[in-house]
N, CA, C and O atoms as CSV, one atom per row, in Angstrom:
chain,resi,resn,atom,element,x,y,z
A,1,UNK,N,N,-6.993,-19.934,4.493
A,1,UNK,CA,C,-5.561,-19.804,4.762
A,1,UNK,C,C,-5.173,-18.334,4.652
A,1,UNK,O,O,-5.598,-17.731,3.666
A,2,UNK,N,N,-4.533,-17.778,5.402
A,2,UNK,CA,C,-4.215,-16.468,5.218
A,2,UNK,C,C,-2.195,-16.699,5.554
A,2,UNK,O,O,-1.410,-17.392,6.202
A,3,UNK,N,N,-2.243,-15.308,4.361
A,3,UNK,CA,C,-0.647,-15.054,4.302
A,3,UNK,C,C,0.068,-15.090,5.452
A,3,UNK,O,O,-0.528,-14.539,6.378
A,4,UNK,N,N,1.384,-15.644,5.800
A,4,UNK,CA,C,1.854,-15.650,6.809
A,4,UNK,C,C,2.356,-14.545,7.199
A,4,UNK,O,O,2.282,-14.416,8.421
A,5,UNK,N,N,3.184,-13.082,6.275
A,5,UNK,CA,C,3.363,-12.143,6.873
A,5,UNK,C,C,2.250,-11.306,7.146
A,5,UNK,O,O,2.439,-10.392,7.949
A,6,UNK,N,N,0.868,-11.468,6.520
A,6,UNK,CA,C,0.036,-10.599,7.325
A,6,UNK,C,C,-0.478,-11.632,8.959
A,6,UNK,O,O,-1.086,-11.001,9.824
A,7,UNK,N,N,-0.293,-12.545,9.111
A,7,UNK,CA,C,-0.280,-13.552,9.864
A,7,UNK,C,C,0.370,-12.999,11.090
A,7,UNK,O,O,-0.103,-12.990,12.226
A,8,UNK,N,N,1.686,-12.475,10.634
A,8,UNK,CA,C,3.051,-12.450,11.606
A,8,UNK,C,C,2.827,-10.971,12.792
A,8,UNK,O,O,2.980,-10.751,13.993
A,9,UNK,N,N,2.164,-9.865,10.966
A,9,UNK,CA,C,1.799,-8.661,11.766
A,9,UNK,C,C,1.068,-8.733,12.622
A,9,UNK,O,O,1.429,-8.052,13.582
A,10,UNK,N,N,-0.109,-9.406,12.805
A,10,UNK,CA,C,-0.900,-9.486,13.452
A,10,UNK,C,C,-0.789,-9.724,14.327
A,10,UNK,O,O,-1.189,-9.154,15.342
A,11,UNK,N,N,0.083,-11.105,14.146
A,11,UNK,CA,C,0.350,-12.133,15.890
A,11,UNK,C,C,1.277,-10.807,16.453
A,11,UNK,O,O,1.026,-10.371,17.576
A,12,UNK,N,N,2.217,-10.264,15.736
A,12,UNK,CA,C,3.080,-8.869,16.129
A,12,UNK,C,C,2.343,-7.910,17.372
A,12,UNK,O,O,2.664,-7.687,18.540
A,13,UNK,N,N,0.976,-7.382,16.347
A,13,UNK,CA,C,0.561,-5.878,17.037
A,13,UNK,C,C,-0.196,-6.781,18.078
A,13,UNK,O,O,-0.561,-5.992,18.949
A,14,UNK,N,N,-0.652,-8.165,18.450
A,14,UNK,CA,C,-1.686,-8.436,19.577
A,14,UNK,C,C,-1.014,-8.775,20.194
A,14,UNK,O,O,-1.594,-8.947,21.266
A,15,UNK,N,N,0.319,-9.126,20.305
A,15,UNK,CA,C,1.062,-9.523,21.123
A,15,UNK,C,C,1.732,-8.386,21.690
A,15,UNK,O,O,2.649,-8.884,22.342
A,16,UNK,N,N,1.782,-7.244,21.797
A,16,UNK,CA,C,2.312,-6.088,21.455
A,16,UNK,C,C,1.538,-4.781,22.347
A,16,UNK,O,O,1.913,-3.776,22.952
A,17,UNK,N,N,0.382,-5.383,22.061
A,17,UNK,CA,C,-1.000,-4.556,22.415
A,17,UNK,C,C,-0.342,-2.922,21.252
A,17,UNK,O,O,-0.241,-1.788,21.719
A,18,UNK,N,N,-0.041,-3.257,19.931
A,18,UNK,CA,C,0.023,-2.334,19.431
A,18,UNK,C,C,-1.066,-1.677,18.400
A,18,UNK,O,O,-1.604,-2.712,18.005
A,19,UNK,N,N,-1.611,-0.805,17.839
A,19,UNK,CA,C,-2.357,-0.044,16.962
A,19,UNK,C,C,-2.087,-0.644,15.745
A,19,UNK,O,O,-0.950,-0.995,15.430
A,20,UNK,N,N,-3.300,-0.820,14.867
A,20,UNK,CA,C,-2.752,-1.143,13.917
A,20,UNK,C,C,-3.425,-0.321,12.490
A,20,UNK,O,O,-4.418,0.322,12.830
A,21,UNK,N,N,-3.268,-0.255,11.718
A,21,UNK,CA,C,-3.736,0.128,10.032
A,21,UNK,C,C,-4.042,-0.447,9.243
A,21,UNK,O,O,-3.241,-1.343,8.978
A,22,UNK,N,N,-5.258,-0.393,8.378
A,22,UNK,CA,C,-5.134,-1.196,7.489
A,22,UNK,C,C,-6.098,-0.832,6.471
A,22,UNK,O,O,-6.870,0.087,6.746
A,23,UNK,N,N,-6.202,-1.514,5.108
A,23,UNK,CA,C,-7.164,-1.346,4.154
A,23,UNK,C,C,-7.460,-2.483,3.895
A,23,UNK,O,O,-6.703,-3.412,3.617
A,24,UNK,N,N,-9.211,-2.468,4.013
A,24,UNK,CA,C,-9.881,-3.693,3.889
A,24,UNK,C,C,-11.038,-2.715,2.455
A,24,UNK,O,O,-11.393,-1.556,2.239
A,25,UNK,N,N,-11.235,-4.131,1.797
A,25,UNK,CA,C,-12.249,-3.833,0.678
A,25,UNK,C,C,-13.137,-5.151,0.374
A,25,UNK,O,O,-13.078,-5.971,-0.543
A,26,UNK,N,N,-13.856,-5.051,1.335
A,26,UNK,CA,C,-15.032,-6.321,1.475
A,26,UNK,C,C,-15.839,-6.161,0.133
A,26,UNK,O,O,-16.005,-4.982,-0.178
A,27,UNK,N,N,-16.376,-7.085,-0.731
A,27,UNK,CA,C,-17.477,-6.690,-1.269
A,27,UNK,C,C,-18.615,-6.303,-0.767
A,27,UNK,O,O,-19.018,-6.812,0.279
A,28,UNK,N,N,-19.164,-5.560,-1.272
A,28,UNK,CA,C,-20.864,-4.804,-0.943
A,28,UNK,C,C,-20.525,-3.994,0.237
A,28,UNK,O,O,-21.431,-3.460,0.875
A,29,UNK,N,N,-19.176,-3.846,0.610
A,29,UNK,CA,C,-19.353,-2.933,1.821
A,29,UNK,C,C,-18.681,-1.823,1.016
A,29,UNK,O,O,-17.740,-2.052,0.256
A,30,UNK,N,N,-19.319,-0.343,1.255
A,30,UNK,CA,C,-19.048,1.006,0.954
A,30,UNK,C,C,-17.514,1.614,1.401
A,30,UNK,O,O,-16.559,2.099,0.793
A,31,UNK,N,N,-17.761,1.378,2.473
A,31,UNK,CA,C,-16.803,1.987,3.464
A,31,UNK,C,C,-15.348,0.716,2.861
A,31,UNK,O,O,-14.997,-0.379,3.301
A,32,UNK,N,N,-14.927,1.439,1.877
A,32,UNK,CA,C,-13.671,0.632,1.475
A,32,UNK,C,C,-12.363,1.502,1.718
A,32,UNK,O,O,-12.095,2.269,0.793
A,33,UNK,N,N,-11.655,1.509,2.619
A,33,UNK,CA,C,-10.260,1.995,2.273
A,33,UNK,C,C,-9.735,1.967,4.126
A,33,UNK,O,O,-9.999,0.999,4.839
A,34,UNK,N,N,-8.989,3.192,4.635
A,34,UNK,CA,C,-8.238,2.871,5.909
A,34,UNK,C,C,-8.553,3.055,7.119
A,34,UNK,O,O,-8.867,4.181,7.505
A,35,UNK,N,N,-8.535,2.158,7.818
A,35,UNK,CA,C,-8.957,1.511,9.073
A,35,UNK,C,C,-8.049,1.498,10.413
A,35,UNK,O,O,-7.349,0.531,10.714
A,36,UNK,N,N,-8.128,2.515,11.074
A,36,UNK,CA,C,-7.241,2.115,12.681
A,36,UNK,C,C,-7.741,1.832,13.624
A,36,UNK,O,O,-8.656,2.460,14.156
A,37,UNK,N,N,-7.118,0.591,14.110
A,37,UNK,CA,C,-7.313,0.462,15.894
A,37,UNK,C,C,-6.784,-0.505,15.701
A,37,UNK,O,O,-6.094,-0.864,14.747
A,38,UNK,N,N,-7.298,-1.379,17.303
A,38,UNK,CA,C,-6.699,-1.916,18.279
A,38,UNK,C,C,-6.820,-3.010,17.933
A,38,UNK,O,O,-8.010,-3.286,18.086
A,39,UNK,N,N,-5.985,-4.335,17.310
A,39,UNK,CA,C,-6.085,-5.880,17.426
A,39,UNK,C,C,-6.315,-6.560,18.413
A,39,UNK,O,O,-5.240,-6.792,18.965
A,40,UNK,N,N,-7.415,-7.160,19.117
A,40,UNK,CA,C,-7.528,-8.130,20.038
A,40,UNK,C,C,-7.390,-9.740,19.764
A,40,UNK,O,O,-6.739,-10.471,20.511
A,41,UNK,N,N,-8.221,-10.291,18.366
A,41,UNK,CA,C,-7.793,-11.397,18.478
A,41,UNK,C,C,-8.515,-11.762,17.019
A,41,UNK,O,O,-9.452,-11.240,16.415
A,42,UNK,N,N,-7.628,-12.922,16.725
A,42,UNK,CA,C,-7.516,-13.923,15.530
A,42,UNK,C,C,-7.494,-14.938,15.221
A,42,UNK,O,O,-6.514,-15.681,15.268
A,43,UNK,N,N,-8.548,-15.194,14.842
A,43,UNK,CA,C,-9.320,-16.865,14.895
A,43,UNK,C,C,-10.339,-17.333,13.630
A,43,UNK,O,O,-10.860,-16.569,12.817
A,44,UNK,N,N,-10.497,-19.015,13.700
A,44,UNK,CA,C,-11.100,-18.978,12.555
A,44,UNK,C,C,-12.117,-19.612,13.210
A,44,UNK,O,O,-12.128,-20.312,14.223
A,45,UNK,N,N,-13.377,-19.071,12.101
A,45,UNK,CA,C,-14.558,-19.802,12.015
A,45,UNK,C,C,-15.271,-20.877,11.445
A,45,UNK,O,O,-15.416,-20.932,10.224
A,46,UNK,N,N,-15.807,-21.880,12.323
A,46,UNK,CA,C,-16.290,-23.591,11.647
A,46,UNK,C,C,-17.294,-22.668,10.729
A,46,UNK,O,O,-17.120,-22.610,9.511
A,47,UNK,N,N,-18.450,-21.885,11.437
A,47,UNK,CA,C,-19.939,-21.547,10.612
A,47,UNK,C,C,-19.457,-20.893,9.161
A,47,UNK,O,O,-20.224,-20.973,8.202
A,48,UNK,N,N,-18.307,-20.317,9.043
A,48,UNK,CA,C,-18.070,-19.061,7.511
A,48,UNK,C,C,-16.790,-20.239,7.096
A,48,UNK,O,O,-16.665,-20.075,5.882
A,49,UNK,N,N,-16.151,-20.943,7.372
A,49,UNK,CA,C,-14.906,-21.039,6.912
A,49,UNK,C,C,-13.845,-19.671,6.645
A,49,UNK,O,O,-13.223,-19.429,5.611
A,50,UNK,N,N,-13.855,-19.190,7.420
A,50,UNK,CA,C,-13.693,-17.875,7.417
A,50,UNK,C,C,-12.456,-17.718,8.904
A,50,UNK,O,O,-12.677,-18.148,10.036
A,51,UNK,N,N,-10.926,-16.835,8.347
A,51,UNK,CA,C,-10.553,-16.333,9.262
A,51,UNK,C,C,-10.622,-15.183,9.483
A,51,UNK,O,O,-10.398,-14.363,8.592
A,52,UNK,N,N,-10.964,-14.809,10.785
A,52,UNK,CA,C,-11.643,-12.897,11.870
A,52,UNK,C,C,-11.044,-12.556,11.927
A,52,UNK,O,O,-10.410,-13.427,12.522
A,53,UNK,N,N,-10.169,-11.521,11.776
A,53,UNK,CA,C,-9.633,-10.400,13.120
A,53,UNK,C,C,-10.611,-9.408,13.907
A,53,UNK,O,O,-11.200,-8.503,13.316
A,54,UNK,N,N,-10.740,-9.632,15.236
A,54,UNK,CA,C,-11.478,-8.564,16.084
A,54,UNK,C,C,-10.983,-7.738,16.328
A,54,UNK,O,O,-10.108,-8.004,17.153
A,55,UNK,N,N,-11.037,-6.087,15.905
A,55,UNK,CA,C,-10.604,-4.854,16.123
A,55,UNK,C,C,-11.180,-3.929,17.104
A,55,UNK,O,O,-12.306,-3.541,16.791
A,56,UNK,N,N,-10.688,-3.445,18.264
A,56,UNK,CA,C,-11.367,-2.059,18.120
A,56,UNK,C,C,-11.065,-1.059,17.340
A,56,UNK,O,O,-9.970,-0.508,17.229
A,57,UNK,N,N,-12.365,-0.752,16.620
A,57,UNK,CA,C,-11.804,0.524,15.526
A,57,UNK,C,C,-11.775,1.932,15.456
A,57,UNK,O,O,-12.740,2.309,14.792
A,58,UNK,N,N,-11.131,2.808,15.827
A,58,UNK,CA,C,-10.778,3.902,16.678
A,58,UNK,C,C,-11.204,5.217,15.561
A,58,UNK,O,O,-12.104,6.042,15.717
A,59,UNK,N,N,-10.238,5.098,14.405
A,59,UNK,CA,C,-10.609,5.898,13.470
A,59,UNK,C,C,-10.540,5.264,11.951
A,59,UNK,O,O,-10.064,4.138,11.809
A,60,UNK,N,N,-11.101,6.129,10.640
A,60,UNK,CA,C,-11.467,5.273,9.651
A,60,UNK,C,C,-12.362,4.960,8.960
A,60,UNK,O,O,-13.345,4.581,9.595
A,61,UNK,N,N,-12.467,4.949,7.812
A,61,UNK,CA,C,-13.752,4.207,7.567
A,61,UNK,C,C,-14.669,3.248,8.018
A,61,UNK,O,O,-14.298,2.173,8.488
A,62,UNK,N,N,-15.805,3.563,7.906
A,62,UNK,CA,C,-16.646,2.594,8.523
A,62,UNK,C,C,-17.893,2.152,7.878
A,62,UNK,O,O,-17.903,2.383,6.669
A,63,UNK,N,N,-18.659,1.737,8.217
A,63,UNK,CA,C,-20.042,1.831,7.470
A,63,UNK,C,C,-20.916,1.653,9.068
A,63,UNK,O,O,-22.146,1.647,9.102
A,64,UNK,N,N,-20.331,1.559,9.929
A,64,UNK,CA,C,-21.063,1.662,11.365
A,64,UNK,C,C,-20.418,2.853,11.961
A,64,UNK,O,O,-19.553,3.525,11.398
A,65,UNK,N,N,-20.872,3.050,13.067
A,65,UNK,CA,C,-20.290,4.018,14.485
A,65,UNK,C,C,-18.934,3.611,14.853
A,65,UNK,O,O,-18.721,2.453,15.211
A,66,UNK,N,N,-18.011,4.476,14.789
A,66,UNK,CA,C,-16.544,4.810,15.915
A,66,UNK,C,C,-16.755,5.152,16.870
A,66,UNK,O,O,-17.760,5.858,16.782
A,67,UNK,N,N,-16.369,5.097,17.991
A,67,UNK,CA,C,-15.355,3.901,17.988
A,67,UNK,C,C,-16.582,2.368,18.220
A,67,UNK,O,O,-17.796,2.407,18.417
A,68,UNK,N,N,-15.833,1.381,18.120
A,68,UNK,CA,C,-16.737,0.215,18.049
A,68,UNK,C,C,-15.831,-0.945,17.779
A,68,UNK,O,O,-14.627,-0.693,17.716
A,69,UNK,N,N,-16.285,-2.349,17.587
A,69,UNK,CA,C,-15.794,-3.479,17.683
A,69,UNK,C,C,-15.866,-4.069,16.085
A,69,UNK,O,O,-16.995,-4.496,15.846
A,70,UNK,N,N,-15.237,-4.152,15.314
A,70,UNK,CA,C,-15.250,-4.463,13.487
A,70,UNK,C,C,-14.519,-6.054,13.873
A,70,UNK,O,O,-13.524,-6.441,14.487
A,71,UNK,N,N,-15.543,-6.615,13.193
A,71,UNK,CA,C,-14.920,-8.619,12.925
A,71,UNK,C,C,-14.377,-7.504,11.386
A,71,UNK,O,O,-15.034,-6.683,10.746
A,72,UNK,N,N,-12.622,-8.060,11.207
A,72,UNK,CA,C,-12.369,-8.063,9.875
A,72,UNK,C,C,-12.474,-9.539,9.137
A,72,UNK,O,O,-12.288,-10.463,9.929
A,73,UNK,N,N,-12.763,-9.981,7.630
A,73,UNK,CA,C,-12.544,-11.231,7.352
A,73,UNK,C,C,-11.078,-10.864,6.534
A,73,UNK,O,O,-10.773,-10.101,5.618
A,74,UNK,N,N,-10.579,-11.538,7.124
A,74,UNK,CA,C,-9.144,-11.113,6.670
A,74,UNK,C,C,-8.778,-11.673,5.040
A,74,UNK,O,O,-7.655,-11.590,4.542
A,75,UNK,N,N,-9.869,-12.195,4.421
A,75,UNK,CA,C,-9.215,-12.477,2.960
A,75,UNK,C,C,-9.628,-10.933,2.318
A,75,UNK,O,O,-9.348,-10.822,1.125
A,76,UNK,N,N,-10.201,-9.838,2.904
A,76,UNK,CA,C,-10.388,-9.004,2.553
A,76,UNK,C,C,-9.581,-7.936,2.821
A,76,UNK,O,O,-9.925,-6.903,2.245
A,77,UNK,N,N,-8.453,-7.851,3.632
A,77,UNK,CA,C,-7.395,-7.152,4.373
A,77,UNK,C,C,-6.404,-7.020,3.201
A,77,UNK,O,O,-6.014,-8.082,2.715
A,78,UNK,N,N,-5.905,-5.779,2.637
A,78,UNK,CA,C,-5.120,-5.399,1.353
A,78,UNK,C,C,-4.266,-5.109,1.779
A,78,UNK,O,O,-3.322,-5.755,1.325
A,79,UNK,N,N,-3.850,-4.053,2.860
A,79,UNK,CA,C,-2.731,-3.731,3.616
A,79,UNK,C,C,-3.135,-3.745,4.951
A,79,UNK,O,O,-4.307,-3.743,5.329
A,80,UNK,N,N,-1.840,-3.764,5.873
A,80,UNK,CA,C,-1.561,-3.708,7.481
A,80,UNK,C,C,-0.160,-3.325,7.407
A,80,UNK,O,O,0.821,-3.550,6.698
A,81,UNK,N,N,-0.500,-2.608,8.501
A,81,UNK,CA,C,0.890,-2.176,9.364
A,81,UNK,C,C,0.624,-1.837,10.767
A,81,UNK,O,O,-0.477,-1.448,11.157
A,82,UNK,N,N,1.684,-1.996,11.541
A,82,UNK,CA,C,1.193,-1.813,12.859
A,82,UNK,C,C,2.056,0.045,13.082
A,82,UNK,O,O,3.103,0.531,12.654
A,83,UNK,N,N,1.118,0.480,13.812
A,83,UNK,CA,C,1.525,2.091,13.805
A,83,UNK,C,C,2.482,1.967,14.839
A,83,UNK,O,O,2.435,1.162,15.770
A,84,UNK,N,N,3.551,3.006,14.567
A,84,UNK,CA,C,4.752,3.650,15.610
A,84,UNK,C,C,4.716,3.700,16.883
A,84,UNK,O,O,3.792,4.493,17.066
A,85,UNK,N,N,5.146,3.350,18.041
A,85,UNK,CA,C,4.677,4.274,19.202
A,85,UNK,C,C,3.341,4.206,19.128
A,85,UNK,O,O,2.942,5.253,19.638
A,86,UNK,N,N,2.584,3.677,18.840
A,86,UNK,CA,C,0.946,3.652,19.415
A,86,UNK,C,C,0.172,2.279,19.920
A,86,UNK,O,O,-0.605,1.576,19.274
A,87,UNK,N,N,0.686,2.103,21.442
A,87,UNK,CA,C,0.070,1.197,21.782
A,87,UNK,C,C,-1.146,1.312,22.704
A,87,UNK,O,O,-1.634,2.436,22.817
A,88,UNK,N,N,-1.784,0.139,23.482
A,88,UNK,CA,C,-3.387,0.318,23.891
A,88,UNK,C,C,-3.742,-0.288,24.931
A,88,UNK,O,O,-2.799,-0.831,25.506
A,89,UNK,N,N,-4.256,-0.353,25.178
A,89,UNK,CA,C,-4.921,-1.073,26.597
A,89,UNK,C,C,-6.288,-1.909,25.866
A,89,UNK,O,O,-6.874,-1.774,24.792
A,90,UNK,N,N,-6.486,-3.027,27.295
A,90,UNK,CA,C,-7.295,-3.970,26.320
A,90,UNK,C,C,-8.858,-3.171,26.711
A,90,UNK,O,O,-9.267,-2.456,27.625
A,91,UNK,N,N,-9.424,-3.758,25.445
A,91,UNK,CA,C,-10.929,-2.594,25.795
A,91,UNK,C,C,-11.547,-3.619,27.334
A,91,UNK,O,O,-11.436,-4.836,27.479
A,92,UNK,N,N,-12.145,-2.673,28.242
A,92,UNK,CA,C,-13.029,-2.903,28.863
A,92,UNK,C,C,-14.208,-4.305,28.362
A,92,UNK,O,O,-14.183,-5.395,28.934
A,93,UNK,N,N,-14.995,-4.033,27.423
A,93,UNK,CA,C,-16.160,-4.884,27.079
A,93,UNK,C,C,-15.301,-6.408,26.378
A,93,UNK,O,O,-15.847,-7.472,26.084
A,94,UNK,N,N,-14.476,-6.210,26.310
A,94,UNK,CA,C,-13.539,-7.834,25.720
A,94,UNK,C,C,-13.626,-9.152,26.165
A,94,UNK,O,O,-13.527,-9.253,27.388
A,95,UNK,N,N,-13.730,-9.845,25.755
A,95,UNK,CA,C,-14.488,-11.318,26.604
A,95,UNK,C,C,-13.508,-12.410,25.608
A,95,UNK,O,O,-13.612,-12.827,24.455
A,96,UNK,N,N,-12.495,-12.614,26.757
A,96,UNK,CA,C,-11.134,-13.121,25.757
A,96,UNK,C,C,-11.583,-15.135,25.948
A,96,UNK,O,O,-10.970,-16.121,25.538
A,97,UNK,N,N,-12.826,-15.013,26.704
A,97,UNK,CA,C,-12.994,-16.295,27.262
A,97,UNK,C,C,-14.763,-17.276,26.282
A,97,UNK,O,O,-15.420,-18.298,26.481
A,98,UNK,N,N,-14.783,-15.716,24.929
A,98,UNK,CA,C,-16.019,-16.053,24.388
A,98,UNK,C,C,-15.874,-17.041,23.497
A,98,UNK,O,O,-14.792,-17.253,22.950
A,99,UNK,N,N,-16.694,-17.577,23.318
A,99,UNK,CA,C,-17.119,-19.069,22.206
A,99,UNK,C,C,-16.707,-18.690,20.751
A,99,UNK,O,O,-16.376,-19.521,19.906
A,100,UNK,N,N,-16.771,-17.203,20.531
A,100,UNK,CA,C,-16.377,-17.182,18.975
A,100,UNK,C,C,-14.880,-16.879,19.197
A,100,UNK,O,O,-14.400,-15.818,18.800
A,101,UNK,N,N,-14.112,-17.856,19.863
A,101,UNK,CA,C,-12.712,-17.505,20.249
A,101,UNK,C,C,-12.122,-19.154,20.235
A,101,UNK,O,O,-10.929,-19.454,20.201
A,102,UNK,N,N,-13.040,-19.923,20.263
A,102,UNK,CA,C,-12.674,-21.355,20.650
A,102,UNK,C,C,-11.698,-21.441,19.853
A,102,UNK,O,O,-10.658,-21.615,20.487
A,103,UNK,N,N,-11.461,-21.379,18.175
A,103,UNK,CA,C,-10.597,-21.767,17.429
A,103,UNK,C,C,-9.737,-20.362,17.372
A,103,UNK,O,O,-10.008,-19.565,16.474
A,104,UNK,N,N,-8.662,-20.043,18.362
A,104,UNK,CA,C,-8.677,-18.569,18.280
A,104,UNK,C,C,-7.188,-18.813,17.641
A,104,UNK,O,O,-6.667,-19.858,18.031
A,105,UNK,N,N,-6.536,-18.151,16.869
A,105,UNK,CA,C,-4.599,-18.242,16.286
A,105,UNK,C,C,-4.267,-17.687,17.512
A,105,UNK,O,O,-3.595,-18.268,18.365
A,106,UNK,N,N,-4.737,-16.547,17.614
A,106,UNK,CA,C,-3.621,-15.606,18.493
A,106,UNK,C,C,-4.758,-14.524,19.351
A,106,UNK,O,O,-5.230,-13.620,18.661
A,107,UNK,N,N,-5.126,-14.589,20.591
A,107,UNK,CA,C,-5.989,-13.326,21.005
A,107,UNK,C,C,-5.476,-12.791,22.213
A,107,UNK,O,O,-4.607,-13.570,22.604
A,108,UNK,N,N,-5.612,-11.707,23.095
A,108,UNK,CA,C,-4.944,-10.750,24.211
A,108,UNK,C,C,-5.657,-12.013,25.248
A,108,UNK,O,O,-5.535,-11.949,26.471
């Protein structure tokens, strides 16, 4: 179950095609603190019990390569906000029609 106002932002910036911010602090992952880009979509998973957000992640911490595609698990998401004036276009490689989308809340 995830919070409804981080819920709201979300459905907000993808509906929006807006930028978004955030601080995620996964366990065992290094790369703990702030995170920007692009919300595409938000859905949950049967295999994790687990709800995703798919980002492109533009700038930020990482523990992989920028820019690139970050599954967030959103019980790990501490803050969000969607940035000012910074909206996006949908990435090229996006596949709004993929299987890990079946149970999707909200995707572009």
């Amino acid at each position: 179950m995830i919070y409804k106002d981080l819920e709201n932002i979300i459905r907000e910036a993808i509906k929006g095609k807006r930028a978004i911010e955030l601080t995620y602090d996964k366990p065992g992952d290094y790369a703990k603190g702030l995170r920007i880009g692009n919300p595409h979509a938000l859905y949950y998973t049967k295999s994790t019990n687990k709800t995703k957000l798919d980002v492109y992640q533009i700038r930020g911490d990482s523990s992989s390569s920028i820019p690139n595609w970050k599954p967030f698990d959103i019980e790990y998401v501490k803050t969000i906000r969607i940035i000012d004036n910074q909206s996006f276009n949908v990435e090229p490689d996006y596949k709004p029609d993929s299987i890990r989308y079946i149970d999707s809340i909200i995707k572009i």
